[in-house]
C-alpha positions in Angstrom: -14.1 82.5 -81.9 -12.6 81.8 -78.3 -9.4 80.6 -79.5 -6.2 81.9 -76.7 -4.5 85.2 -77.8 -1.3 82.8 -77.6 -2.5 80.3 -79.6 -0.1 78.2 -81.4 -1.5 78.1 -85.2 1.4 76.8 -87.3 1.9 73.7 -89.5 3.3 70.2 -88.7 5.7 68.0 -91.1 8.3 65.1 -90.6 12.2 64.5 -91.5 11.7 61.5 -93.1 9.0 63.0 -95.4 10.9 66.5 -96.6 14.2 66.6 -96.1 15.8 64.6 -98.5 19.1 64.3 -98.1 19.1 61.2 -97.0 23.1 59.9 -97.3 24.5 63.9 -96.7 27.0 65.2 -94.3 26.8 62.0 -92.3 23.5 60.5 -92.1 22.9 57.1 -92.1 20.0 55.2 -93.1 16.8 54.7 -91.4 13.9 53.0 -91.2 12.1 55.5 -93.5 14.9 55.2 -96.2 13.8 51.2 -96.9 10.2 52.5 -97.5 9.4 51.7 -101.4 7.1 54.2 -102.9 3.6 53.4 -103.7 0.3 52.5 -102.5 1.6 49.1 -101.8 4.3 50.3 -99.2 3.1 49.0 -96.0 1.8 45.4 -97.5 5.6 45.4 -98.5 6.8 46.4 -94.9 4.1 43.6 -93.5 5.2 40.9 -95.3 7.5 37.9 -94.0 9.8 38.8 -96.7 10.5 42.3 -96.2 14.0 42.5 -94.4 14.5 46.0 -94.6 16.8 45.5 -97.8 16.9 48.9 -99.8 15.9 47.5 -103.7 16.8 50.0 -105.8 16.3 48.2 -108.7 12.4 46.9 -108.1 11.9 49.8 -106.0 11.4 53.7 -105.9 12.7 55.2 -102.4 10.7 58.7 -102.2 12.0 60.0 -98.8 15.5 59.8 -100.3 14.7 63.0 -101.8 11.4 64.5 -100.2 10.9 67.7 -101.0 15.1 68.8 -100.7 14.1 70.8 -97.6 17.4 70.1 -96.3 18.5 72.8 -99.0 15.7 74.7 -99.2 14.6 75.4 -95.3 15.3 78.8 -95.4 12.5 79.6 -98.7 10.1 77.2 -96.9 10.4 78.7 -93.3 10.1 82.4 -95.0 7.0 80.8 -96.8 5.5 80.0 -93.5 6.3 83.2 -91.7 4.4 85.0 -94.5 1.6 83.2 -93.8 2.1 84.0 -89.6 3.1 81.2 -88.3 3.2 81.4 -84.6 4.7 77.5 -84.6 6.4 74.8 -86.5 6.1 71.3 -85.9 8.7 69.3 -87.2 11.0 66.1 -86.3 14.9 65.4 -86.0 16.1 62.6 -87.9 17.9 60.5 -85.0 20.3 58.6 -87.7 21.2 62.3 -88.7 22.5 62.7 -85.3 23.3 59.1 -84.6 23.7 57.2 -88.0 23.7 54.0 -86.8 21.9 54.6 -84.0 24.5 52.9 -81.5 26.9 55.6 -81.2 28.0 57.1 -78.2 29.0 60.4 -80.3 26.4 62.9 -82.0 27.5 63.6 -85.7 28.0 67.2 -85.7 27.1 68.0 -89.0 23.9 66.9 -88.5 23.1 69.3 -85.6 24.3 71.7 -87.2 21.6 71.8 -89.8 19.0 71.9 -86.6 20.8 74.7 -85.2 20.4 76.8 -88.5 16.6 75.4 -88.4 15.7 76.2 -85.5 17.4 79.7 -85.3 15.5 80.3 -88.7 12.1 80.0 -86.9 13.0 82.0 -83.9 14.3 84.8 -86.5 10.7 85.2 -87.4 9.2 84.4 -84.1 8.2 80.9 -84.8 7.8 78.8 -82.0 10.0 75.5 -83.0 7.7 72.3 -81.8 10.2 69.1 -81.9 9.0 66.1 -82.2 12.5 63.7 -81.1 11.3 60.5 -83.1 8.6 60.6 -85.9 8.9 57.3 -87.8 12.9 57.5 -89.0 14.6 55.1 -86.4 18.2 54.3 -87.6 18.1 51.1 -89.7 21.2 49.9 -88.4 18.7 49.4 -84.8 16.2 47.6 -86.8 18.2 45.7 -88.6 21.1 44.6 -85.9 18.9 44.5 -82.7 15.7 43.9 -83.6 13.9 47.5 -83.2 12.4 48.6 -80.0 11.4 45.1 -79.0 15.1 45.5 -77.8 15.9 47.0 -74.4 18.9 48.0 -75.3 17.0 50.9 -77.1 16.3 52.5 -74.5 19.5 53.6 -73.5 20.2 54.9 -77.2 16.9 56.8 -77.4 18.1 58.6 -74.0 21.2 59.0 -75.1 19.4 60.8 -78.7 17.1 63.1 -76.8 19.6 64.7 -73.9 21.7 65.6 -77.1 18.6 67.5 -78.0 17.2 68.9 -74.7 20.5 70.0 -73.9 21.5 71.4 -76.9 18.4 73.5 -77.0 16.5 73.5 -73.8 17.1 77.3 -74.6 15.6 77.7 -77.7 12.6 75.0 -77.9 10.2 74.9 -75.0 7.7 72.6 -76.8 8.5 68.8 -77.1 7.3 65.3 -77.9 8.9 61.9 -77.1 7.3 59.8 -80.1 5.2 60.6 -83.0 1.9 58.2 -82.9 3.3 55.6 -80.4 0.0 53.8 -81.0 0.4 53.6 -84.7 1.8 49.6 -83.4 -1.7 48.7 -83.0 -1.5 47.6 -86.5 1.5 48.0 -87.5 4.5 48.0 -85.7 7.3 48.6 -88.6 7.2 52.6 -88.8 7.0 53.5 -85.0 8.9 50.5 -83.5 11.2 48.7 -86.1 9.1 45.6 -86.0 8.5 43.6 -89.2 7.5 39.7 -89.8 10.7 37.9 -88.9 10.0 33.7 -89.7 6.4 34.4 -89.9 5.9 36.4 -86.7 5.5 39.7 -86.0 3.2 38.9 -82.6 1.8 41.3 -79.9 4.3 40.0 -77.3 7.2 42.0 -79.4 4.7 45.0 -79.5 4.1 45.3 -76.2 7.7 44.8 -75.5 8.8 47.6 -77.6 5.9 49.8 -76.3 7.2 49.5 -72.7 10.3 50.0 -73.9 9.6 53.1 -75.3 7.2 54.3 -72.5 10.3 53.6 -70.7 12.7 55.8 -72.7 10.0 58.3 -73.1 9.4 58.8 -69.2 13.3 59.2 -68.8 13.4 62.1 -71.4 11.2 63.9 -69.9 12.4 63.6 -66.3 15.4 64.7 -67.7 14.3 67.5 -69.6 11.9 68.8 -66.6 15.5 68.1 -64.5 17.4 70.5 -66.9 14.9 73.3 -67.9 11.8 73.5 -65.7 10.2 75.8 -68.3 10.3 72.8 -70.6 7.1 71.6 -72.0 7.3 68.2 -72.8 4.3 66.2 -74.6 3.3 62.6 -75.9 1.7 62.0 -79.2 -0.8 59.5 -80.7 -3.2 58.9 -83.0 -7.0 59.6 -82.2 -10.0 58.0 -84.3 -13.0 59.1 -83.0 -15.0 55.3 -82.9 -18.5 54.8 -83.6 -20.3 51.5 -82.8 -22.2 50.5 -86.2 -25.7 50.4 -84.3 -27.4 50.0 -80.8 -26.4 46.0 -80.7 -24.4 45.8 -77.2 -21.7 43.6 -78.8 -20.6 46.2 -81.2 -20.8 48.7 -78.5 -18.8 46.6 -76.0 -16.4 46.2 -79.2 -16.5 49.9 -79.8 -15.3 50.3 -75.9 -12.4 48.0 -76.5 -11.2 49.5 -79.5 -11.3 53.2 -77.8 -9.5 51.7 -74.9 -6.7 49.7 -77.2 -6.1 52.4 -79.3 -6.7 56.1 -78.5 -6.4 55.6 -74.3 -3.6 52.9 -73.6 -0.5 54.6 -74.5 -1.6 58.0 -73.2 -2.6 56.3 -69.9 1.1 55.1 -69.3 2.5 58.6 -70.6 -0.5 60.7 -69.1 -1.3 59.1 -65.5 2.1 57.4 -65.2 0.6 54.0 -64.7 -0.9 50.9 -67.1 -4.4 51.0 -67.2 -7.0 48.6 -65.5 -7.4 46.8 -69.0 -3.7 46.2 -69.5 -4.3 42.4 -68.7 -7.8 42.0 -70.7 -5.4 44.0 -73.8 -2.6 40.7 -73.2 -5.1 38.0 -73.4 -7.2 39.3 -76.2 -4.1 39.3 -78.1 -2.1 36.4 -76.6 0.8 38.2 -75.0 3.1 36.5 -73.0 3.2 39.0 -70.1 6.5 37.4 -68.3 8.4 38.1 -71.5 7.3 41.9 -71.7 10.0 41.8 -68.9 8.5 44.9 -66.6 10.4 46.1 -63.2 9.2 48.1 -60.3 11.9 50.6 -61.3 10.5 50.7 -64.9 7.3 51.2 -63.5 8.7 53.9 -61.4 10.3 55.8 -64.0 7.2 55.7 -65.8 5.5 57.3 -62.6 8.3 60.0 -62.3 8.3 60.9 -66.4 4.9 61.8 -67.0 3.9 64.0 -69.9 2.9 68.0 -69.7 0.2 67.4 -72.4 -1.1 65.5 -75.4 0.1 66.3 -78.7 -2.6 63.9 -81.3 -3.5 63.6 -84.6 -6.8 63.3 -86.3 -7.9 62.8 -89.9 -10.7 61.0 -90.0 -13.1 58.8 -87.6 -13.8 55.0 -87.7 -17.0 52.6 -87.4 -16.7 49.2 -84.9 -19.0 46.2 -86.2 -18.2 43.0 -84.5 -21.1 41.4 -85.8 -19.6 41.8 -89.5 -22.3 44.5 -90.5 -21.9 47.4 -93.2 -19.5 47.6 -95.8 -15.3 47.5 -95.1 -13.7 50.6 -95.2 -11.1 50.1 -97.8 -9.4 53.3 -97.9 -7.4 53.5 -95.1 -4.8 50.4 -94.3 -4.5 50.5 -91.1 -7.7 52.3 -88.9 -10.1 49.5 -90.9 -13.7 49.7 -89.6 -16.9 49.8 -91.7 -18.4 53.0 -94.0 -19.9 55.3 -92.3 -23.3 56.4 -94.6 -23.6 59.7 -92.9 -20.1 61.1 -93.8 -18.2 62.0 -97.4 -14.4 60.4 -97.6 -11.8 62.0 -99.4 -10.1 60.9 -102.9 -8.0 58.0 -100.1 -11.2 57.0 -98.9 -10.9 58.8 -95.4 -14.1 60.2 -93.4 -14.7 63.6 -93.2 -15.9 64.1 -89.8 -15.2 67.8 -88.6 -17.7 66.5 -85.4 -15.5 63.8 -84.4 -12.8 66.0 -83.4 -14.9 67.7 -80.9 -15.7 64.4 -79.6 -12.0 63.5 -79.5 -11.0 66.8 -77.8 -13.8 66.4 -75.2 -13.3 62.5 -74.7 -9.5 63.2 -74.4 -9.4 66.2 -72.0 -12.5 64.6 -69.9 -10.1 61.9 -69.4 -7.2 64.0 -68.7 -7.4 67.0 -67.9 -4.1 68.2 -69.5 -3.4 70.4 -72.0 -4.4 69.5 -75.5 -2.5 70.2 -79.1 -3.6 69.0 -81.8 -0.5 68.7 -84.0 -1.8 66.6 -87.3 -4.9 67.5 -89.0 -5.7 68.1 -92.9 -6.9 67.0 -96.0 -4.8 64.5 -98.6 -5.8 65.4 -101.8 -5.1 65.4 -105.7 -4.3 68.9 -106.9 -4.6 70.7 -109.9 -1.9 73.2 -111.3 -4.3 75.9 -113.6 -2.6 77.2 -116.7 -2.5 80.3 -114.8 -0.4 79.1 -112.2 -3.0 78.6 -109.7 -4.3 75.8 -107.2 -7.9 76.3 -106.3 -8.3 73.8 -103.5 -11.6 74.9 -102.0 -12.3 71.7 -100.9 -9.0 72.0 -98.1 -10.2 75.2 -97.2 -13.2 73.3 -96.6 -12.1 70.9 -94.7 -10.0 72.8 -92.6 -12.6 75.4 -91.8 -15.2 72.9 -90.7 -12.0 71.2 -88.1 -11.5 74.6 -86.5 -15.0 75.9 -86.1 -15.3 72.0 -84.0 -12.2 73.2 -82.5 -13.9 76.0 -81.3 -16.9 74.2 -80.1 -14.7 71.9 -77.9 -12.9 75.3 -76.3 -16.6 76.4 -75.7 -16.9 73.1 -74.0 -14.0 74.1 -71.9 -11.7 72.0 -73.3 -7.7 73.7 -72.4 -6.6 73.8 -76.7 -2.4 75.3 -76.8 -2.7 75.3 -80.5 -3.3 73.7 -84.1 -0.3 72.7 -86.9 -2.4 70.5 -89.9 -0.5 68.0 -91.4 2.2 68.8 -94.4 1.7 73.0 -94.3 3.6 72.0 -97.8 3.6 69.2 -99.8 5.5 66.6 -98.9 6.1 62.8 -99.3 2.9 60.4 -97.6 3.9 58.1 -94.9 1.5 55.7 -96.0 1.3 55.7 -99.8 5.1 57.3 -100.4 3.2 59.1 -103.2 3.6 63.2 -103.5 0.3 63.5 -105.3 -1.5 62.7 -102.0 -1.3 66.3 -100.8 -1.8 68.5 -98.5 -0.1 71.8 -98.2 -0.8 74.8 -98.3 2.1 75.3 -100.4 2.5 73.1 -103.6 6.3 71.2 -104.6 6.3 70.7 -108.2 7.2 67.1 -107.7 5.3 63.6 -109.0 5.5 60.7 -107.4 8.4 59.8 -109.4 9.9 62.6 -107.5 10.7 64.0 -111.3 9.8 68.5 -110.9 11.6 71.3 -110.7 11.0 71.6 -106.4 9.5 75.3 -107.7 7.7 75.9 -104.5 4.1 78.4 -105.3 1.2 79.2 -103.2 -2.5 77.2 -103.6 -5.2 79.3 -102.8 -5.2 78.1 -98.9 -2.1 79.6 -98.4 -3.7 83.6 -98.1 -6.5 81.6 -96.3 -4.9 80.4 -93.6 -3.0 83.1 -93.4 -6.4 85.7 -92.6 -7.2 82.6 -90.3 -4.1 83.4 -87.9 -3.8 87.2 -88.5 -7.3 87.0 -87.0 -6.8 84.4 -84.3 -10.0 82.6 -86.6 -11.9 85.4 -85.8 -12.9 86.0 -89.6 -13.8 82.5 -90.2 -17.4 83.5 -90.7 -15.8 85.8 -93.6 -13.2 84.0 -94.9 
């Protein structure tokens, strides 16, 4: 293996998903908090009805409780130093900091918790990655101005993230503005606090709140690179490697679009600082009403000025383009869509398994450009099985994750610049798209359904020693392992 002797192996989860805690020491509610449990969760979000009204008495509200990380950080980071962590992806919840969102006054209790997380990671020589929104926008900004369709966001956002970089521009060096800023490509209520209002939730109000947030982003990280040069400072989307169904030029002209829509537009404005040549095709494809995105030169040069250090991404799985309404749908994931693939397995959710398509994704991404690359979500959602023993045999993880870094390590081969790996929910936590806990995948198993009933006894699966021989030998072993 060819992997960097500082590599950053780790594990990547999200405040909204683990910490619980969700009306404690001054938080207010987000986004994330009027998320109903169950596989029906983001039909619920999409429909007109949905007014981000917390139903208690219809609903389940998972991320209420997660996994109580808010009390048990200190067990969980020790549980990831023993496995030797070299970084630890995780997200600040902004109405922990700013309950409503509108405040011109950080709630101290809540950054106190972040200081006593953070310090815990550098105790064991964990590199703290921070990821300053990851799908927990205060509901109060939702609910009262309309999400990020609003410009007024913008200067709250700011106001959220140089309470951060300030507070630790000493202590974290690695950063990201937004956690999958494309996600709005099909569905805009997680990442941008858009949902139906009257019937319409259209692309104009998306592409608003995208600039918006490009916007904001640009102006945290010109002002983090202003107050702590050292600072590295990323975006972060989702990538789905795209395959065009067969030869037929109309599904590969489709299968162009799509990778241009949704894995290149967002990190062209954050990457190269500029809208991409396609912006206007993107607009009329989806009827936006360009005047109304309301776009300045000075927006335009902020955007210029506050360009990323590198591109944090995510990747589960890989998707199939047939315009000409060819091959079977793709029912297991809600919001990717395509068609089956017949050459690849899907998981118990119905996701591809394509350990190739993330060397395609890390070539395609750093051929485009040429900046740093982290991949910061990447594993296997599965259904686990407690042994009377005590045990959790998940082979089929280790599969999957040994199959992703050996294509890792193909694309490094290919001379692709790789700072480091943190798979998705290094311990069980609560899905963003399902709310359900037994949609796993942890190295670490809570003893909680999807009821949230369970003790929170946190015990190793079988992964957990595996992973850990993975980083002790920088993946050196993996022929062994």
């Amino acid at each position: 293996m060819t992997f960097k002797t500082d590599f950053l192996w780790g594990g990547a989860t999200a405040a909204n998903q683990l910490e619980g805690a969700y009306d404690i020491d001054g938080k207010g509610l987000s986004v994330a908090d009027a998320m109903p449990g169950g596989k029906k969760r983001l039909a619920i979000l999409a429909s007109p009805e949905f007014d981000w009204t917390i139903d208690t008495e219809h609903f389940t509200y998972p991320n209420h409780d997660g996994i109580d990380h808010y009390h048990h950080f200190k067990e969980d980071i020790a549980l990831f130093a023993e496995m030797g962590f070299k970084a630890y992806r995780f997200s600040v919840a902004w109405s922990r900091i700013f309950p409503m969102g509108d405040e011109t006054t950080p709630n101290e209790k809540g950054l106190l918790f972040y200081d006593q997380l953070i310090d815990e990671c550098l105790k064991y020589g964990i590199e703290p990655v921070v990821t300053i929104s990851h799908y927990e926008m205060p509901l109060n900004l939702a609910k009262t101005y309309g999400g990020w369709k609003n410009r007024e966001l913008i200067e709250f956002y700011v106001r959220f993230a140089k309470v951060l970089l300030e507070r630790y521009q000493d202590k974290v060096k690695y950063w990201m503005t937004f956690n999958e800023i494309n996600s709005a490509t099909f569905f805009s209520g997680l990442s941008q606090g858009l949902v139906p209002s009257n019937g319409e939730d259209d692309k104009t109000n998306v592409f608003k709140a995208w600039h918006n947030q490009f916007v904001a982003s640009a102006q945290a990280v010109k002002f983090g690179h202003d107050l702590n040069k050292s600072l590295q400072i990323g975006c972060m989307s989702i990538y789905s490697t795209t395959y065009s169904f067969d030869a037929n030029p109309v599904n590969q002209l489709a299968t162009q679009e799509s990778i241009q829509e949704f894995n290149y537009f967002c990190n062209d404005v954050q990457v190269r600082g500029a809208y991409p040549a396609f912006t206007n095709r993107l607009h009329r494809k989806h009827g936006v009403n360009a005047d109304a995105l309301e776009i300045s030169e000075e927006d335009l040069k902020i955007i210029k000025e506050g360009t990323v250090d590198y591109i944090g991404f995510s990747y589960y799985m890989s998707t199939v383009e047939s315009k000409t309404g060819e091959g079977v749908q793709a029912s297991g994931n809600m919001v990717l869509g395509g068609v089956k693939n017949p050459f690849l397995k899907e998981s118990e959710w119905g996701w591809a398994v394509d350990p190739d398509g993330l060397r395609y994704a890390l070539n395609d991404l750093y051929g485009r450009y040429q900046v740093p690359l982290f991949i910061v979500e990447n594993g296997l959602g599965a259904i686990d099985k407690v042994e009377e023993d005590g045990t959790i045999q998940d082979d089929y993880r280790i599969d999957y994750l040994k199959k992703h870094i050996q294509s890792m390590n193909e694309a490094v081969e290919d001379g692709v610049d790789l700072m480091g790996y943190t798979p998705w929910g290094c311990i069980d936590l609560v899905s963003a798209s399902t709310g359900e806990m037994s949609k796993r995948y942890g190295f670490i198993y809570v003893d909680l359904d999807d009821e949230g009933k369970g003790t929170k006894k946190r015990s190793k699966k079988k992964s957990f020693d595996w992973y850990k021989e993975v980083i002790a030998s920088n993946a050196g072993l993996m022929s062994n392992i």
